[in-house]
Each structure stands twice: as C-alpha cells, then as structure tokens.
C-alpha positions as a Python dict, from the first residue, in 0.01 Angstrom:
ca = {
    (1, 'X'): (0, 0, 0),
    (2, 'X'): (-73, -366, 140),
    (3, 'X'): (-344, -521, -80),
    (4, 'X'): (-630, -693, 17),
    (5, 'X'): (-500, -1106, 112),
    (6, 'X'): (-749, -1308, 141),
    (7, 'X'): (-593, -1703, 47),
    (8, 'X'): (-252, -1847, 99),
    (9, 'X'): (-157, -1824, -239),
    (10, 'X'): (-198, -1451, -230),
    (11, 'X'): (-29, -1428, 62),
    (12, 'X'): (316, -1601, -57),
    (13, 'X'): (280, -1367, -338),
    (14, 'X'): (342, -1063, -122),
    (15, 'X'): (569, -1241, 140),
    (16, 'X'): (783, -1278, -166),
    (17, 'X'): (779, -898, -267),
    (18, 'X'): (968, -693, -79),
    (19, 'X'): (924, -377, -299),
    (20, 'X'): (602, -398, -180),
    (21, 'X'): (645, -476, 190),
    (22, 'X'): (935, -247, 293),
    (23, 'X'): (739, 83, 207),
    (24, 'X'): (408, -41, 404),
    (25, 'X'): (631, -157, 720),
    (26, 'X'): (813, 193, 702),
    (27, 'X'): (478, 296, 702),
    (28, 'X'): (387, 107, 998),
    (29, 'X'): (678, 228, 1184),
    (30, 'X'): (595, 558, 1135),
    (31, 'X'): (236, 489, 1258),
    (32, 'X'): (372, 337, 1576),
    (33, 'X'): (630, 614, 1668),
    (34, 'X'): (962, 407, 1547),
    (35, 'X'): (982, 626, 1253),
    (36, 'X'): (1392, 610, 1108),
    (37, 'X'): (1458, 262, 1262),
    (38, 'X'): (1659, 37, 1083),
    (39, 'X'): (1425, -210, 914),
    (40, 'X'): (1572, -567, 861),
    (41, 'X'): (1381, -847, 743),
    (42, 'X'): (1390, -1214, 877),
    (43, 'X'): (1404, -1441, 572),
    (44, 'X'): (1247, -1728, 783),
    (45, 'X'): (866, -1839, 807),
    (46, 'X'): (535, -1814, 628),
    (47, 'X'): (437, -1441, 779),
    (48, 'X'): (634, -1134, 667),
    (49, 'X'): (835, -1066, 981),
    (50, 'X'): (1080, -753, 1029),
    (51, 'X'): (1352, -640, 1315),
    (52, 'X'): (1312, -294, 1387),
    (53, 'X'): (1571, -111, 1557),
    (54, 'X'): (1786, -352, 1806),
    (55, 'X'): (1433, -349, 2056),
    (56, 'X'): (1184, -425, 1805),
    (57, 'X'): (1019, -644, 1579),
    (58, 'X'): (714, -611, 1414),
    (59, 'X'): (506, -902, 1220),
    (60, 'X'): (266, -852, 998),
    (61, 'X'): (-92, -1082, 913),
    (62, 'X'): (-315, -1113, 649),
    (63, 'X'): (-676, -1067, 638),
    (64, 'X'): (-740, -1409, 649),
    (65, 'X'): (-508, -1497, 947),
    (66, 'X'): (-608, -1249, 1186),
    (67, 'X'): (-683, -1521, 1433),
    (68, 'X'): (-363, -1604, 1431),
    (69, 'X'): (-272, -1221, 1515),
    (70, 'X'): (-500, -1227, 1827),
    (71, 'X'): (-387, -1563, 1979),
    (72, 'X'): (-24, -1431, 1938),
    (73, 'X'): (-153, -1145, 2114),
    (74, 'X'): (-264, -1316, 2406),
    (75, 'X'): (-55, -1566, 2425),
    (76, 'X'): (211, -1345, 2458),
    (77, 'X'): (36, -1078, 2732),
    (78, 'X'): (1, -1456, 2920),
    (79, 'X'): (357, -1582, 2873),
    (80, 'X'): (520, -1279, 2928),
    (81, 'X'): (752, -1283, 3220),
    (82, 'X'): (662, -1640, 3312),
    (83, 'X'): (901, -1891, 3174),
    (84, 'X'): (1272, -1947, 3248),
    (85, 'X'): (1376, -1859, 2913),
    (86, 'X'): (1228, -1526, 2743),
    (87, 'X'): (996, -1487, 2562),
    (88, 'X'): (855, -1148, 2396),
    (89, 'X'): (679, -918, 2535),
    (90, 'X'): (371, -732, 2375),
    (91, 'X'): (420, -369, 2285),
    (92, 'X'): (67, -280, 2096),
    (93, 'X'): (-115, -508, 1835),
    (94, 'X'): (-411, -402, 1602),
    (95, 'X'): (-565, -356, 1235),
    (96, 'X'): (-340, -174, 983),
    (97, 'X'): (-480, -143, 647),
    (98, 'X'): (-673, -351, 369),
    (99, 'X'): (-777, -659, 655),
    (100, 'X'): (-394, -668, 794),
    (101, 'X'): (-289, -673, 1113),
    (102, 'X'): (17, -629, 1354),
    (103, 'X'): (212, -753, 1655),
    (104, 'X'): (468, -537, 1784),
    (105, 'X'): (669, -671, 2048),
    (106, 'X'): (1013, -674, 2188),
    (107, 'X'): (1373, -839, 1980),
    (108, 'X'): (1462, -1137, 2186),
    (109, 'X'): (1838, -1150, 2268),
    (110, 'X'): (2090, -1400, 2138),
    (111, 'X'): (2112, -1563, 1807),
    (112, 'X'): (1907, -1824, 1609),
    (113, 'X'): (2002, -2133, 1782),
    (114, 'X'): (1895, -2371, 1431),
    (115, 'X'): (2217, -2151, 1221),
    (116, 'X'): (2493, -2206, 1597),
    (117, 'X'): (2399, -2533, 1632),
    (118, 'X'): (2624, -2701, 1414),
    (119, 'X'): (2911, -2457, 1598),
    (120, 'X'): (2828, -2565, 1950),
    (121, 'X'): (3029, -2797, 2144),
    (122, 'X'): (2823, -3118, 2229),
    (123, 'X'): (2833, -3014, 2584),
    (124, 'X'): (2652, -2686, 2537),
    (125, 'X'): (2415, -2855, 2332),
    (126, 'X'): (2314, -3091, 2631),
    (127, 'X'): (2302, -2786, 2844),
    (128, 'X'): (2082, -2656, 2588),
    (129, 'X'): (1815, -2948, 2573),
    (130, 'X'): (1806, -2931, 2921),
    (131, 'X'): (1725, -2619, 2946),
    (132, 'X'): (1445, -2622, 2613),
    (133, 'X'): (1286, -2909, 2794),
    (134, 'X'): (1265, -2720, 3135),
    (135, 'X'): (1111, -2447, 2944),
    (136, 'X'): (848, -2671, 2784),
    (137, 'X'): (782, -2797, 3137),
    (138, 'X'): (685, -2468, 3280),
    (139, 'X'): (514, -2326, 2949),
    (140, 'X'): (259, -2689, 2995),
    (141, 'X'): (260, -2563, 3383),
    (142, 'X'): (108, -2273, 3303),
    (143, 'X'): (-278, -2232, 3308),
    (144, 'X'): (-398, -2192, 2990),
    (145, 'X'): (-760, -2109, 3107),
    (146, 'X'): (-710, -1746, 3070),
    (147, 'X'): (-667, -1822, 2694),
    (148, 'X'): (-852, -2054, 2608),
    (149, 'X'): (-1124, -1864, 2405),
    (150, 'X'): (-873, -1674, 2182),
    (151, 'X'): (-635, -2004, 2141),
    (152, 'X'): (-840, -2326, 2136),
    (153, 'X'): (-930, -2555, 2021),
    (154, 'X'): (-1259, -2566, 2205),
    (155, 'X'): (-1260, -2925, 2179),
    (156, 'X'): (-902, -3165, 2135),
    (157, 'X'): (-1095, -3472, 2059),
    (158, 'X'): (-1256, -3294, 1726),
    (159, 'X'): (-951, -3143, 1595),
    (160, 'X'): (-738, -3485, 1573),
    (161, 'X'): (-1063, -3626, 1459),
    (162, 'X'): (-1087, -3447, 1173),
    (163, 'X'): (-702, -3443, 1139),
    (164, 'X'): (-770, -3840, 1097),
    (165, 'X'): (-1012, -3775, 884),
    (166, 'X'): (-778, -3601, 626),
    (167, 'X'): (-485, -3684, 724),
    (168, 'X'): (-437, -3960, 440),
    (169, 'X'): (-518, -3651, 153),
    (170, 'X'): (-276, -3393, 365),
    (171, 'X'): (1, -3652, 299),
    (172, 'X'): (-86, -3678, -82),
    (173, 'X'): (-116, -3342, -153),
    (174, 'X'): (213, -3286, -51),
    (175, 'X'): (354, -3581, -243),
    (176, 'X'): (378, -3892, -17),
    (177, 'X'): (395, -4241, -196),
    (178, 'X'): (156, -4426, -237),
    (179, 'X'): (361, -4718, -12),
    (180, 'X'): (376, -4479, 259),
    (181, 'X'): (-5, -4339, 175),
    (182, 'X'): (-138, -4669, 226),
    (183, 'X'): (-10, -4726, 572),
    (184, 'X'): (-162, -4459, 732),
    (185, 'X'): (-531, -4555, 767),
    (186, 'X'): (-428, -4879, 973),
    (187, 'X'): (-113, -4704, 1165),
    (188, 'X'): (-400, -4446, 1309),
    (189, 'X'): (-592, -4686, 1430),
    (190, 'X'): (-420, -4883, 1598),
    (191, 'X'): (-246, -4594, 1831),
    (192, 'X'): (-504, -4514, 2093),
    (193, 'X'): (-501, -4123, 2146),
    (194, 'X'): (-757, -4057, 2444),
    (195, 'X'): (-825, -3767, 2566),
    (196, 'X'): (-526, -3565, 2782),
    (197, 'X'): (-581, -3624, 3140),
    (198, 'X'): (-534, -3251, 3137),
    (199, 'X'): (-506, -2967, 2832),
    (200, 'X'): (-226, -2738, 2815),
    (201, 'X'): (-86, -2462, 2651),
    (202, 'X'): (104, -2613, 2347),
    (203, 'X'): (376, -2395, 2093),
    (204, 'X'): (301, -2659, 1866),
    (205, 'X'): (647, -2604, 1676),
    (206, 'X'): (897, -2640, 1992),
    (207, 'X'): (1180, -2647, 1760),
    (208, 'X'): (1547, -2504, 1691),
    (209, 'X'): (1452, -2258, 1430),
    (210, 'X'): (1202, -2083, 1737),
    (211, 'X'): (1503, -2100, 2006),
    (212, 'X'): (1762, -1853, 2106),
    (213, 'X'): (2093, -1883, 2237),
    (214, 'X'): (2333, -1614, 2358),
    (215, 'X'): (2637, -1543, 2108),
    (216, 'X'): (2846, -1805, 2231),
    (217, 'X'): (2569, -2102, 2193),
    (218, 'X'): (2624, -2186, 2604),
    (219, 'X'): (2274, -2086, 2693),
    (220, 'X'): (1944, -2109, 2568),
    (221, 'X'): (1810, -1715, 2594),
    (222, 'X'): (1419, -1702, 2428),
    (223, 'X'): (1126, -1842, 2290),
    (224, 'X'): (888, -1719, 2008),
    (225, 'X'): (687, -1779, 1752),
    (226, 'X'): (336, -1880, 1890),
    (227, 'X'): (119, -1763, 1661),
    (228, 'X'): (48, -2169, 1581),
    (229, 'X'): (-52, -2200, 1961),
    (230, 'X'): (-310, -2392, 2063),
    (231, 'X'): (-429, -2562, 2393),
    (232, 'X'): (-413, -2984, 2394),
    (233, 'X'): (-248, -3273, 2462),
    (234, 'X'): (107, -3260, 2590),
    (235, 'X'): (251, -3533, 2366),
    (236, 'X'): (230, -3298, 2057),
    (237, 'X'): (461, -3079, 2157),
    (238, 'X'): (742, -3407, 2155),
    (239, 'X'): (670, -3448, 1777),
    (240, 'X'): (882, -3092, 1750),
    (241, 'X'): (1110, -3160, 2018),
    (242, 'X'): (1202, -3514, 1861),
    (243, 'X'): (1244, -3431, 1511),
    (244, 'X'): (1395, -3055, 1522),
    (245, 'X'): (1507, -3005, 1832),
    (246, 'X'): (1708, -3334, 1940),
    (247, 'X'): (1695, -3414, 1551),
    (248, 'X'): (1609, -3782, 1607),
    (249, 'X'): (1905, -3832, 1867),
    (250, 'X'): (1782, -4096, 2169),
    (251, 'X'): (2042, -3960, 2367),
    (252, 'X'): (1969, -3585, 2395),
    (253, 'X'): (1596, -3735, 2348),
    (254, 'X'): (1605, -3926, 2623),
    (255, 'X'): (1800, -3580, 2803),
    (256, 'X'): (1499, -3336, 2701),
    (257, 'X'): (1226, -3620, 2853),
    (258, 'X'): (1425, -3606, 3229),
    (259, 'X'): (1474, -3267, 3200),
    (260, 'X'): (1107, -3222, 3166),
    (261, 'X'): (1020, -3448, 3403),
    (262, 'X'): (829, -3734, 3279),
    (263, 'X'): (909, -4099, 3095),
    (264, 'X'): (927, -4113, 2692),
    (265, 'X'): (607, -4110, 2532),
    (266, 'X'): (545, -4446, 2329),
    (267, 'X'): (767, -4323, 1963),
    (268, 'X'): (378, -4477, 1824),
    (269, 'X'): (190, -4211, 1971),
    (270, 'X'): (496, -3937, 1886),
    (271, 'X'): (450, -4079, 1542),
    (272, 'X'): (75, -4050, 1512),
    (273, 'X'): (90, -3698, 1629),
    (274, 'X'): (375, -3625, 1373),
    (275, 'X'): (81, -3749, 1099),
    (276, 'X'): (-211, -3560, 1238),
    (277, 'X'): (53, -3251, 1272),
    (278, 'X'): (-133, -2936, 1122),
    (279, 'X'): (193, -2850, 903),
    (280, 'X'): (259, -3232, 914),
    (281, 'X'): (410, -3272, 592),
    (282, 'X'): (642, -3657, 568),
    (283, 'X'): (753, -3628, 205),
    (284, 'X'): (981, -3354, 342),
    (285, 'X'): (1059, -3494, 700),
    (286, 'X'): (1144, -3872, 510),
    (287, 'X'): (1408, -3621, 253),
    (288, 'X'): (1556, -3446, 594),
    (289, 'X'): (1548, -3690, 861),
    (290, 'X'): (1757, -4047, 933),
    (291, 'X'): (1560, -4313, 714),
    (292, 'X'): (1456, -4608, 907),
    (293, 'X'): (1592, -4947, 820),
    (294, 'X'): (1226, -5065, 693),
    (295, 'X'): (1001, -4872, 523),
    (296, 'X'): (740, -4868, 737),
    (297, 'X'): (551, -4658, 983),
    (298, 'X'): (641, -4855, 1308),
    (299, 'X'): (1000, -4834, 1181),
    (300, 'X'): (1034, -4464, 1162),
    (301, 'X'): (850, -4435, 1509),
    (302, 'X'): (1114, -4612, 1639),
    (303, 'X'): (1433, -4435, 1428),
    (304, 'X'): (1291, -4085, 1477),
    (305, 'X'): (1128, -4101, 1871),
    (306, 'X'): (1350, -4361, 2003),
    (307, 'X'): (1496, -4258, 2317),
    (308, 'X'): (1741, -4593, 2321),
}
C-alpha cells in the first residue's frame, strides 16, 4: 500500500523503494484491466514511471502533485494526434489510493534518443534537429486556449517575476558560488523580458532525454513528458533545446532555429530564461556543459546559445 506523500522529500523516499512500488502498480494494473502485464520500470525522472506490457505505461503522482496529474491529462487529450511526431495518447487517468493519482496512456515507439545519440551518424542527428524543431513549431502552433485553466500560468508576467525574485536563493540552495551568485541580480536586469506578443503551449523541458527515435536513430518518432507544461513565452522552450538538445552546438543550433522558422533569440535572453528556469539549477549545468572562456554570465550566454 502507497502511503500518504505529502512533500518532496517523502516522495524521493518512495520513488527510491521499489519493494514498495511494484506491489501497488501490480495493483493498479489489476484495477485497470492489464492484470499479468509485464511491469518494467523506467529508471529516469522525479515521478515513479512504469512500462506495462509493450502498449502501456502507467505513471504514478503524489498527493501533493496532483496538478501536475491533471495538466498531463489535458495536455495530452489536446496534443493527441496533432503534432508531426507522436506523442501519447490518454487511456484513463484518476485517484488511486492515499492522495495518488494516475495517467495511463499509450508506450511511444522507438528508443530513448539521449542513450542513441552518441551512436548516430552526424547526419541523422541533423535530420533529427530538424525534425525536433518542426515539432516545437507546431506544438507553439497549437491553441493552447482550451488548456489554459488546467495548465497556466494565469499570468506569465508574475511567474518570472517571482522567479526573479528568488532566483538568486534557487541558485544557492543548490550550491552556486558566490562569484557566480553575485552576478545574477545585475545580469536580470539588464535583459528586458516583456511580455510574449502571444502565449503558447510550452513542454518546458524540450530535451533529448523526452525524445524518441526509431531503432536505427534516423528518425525522430515521439514526444512526452509534459507533466511540467505550462502556457508562456516561446523563448523558454530554447533554454532546453540549446543546452540538451543541440548540447551547446551553434551549428545544429542555428539548424533547430530555421527549422522552426524564426531568427536566434538574443543567447542574453536564452540565458536569463535558463536562470529563471523552474528546475534551473547552474551548479550542475556549469559541471555538464562547455565552460565559457570568462567566468561570467554574458560569457556563457554566448558559449552555450551561440548560434555562430
């Protein structure tokens, strides 16, 4: 039995017992008519996610998250159907036991594109970007008005305010220097951020590790993962697509922006996003990504959004 979860540390407690997950999925399964499937856990992300069958997969949410459960419900219903790659499509969704909730919905095909990429020929992986970016094209197409109560945020302007407004403590509590802490008050604000000339319907982590490919890394074959979805300014979906998608390459950076359709975002702005990120966390981004020649914020704008 699932206990009550009520605070992240709770949570990673239980995502990191699987004695005590497996039965409760089984459980679930059996609840949902899948009963005998072959359970298989994914070992990736914050939220206990499991393959059931080859058609299936099934992710589960605490009590405190179950927000996050209905905006991945209806951003899927909405998606569903409507983009050039796949993306999964809604089986049932509801209240389990002890505040959790589900998503059932449908296995994706192909393989996790973040493990093939190092395997794919440098051809295929342009093919690829072009193809990711022309998915984020029609995904900020799509009307997100539908949506917009269950995914928000009601207001864009107050969220990256109060991002601002915390974003030097975010940065410390995950251990950022104080060099680098120091920076970020003035970097802020001097990178205008007005208002979107229109809102649209974001992933808000458009990067390899949410991405498909078929077996053979040629084509890009689904999208998931939007439980994080949220309704704003294009530009923050680029702070994804720059760092863990074209991993700080200008070329295939510069490929993803034409294949979307529209001319580089200032690396500033991309950088000021990247700080006022909800997960935003530079300690760890500084350890995996290419270190700029200076240490300073302008410089890693340019080394890690640079499309030249």
């Amino acid at each position: 039995m699932l206990p009550l979860v009520e605070t992240g540390e709770e949570l990673d407690a239980v995502v990191r017992d699987e004695a005590l997950l497996r039965p409760a999925v089984a459980d679930l399964c059996e609840r949902l008519g899948l009963a005998g499937q072959r359970i298989v856990r994914f070992e990736e992300g914050s939220l206990p996610v499991y393959a059931i069958g080859e058609a299936h997969v099934v992710k589960l949410y605490p009590a405190f998250e179950q927000n996050e459960c209905v905006r991945e419900e209806k951003v899927l219903s909405h998606l569903y159907g409507r983009l050039p790659v796949s993306t999964p499509q809604l089986h049932s969704a509801g209240a389990y036991k002890n505040g959790w909730h589900y998503v059932l919905m449908s296995r994706l095909p192909g393989v996790d594109l973040d493990q093939e990429w190092p395997r794919i020929p440098s051809a295929d992986q342009d093919r690829i970007i072009t193809e990711a970016a022309e998915a984020l094209a029609a995904l900020h197409a799509l009307d997100p008005a539908p949506i917009a109560a269950a995914v928000g945020p009601a207001d864009w302007r107050t969220l990256i305010a109060a991002q601002r407004a915390q974003a030097v403590e975010q940065q410390r509590a995950v251990g950022l220097s104080p060099a680098w802490l120091e920076q970020i008050p003035w970097f802020l604000d001097t990178v205008p951020l007005p208002p979107p000339p229109r809102r649209v319907l974001l992933h808000t982590e458009f990067t390899r590790q949410h991405l498909t490919v078929d077996p053979q890394g040629r084509r890009l074959t689904g999208l998931f993962d939007f439980e994080p979805a949220m309704i704003g300014d294009p530009a923050y979906d680029f702070v994804g697509a720059g760092l863990f998608l074209t991993s700080c390459d200008p070329r295939l950076f510069k490929r993803f922006y034409d294949a979307y359709g529209r001319p580089p975002f200032n690396p500033r702005t991309l950088m000021a996003y990247a700080l006022l990120h909800i997960y935003s966390n530079l300690p760890w981004c500084l350890r995996e990504l290419p270190a700029p020649p200076k240490p300073t914020l302008d410089a890693l704008a340019e080394t890690w959004f640079s499309t030249y």
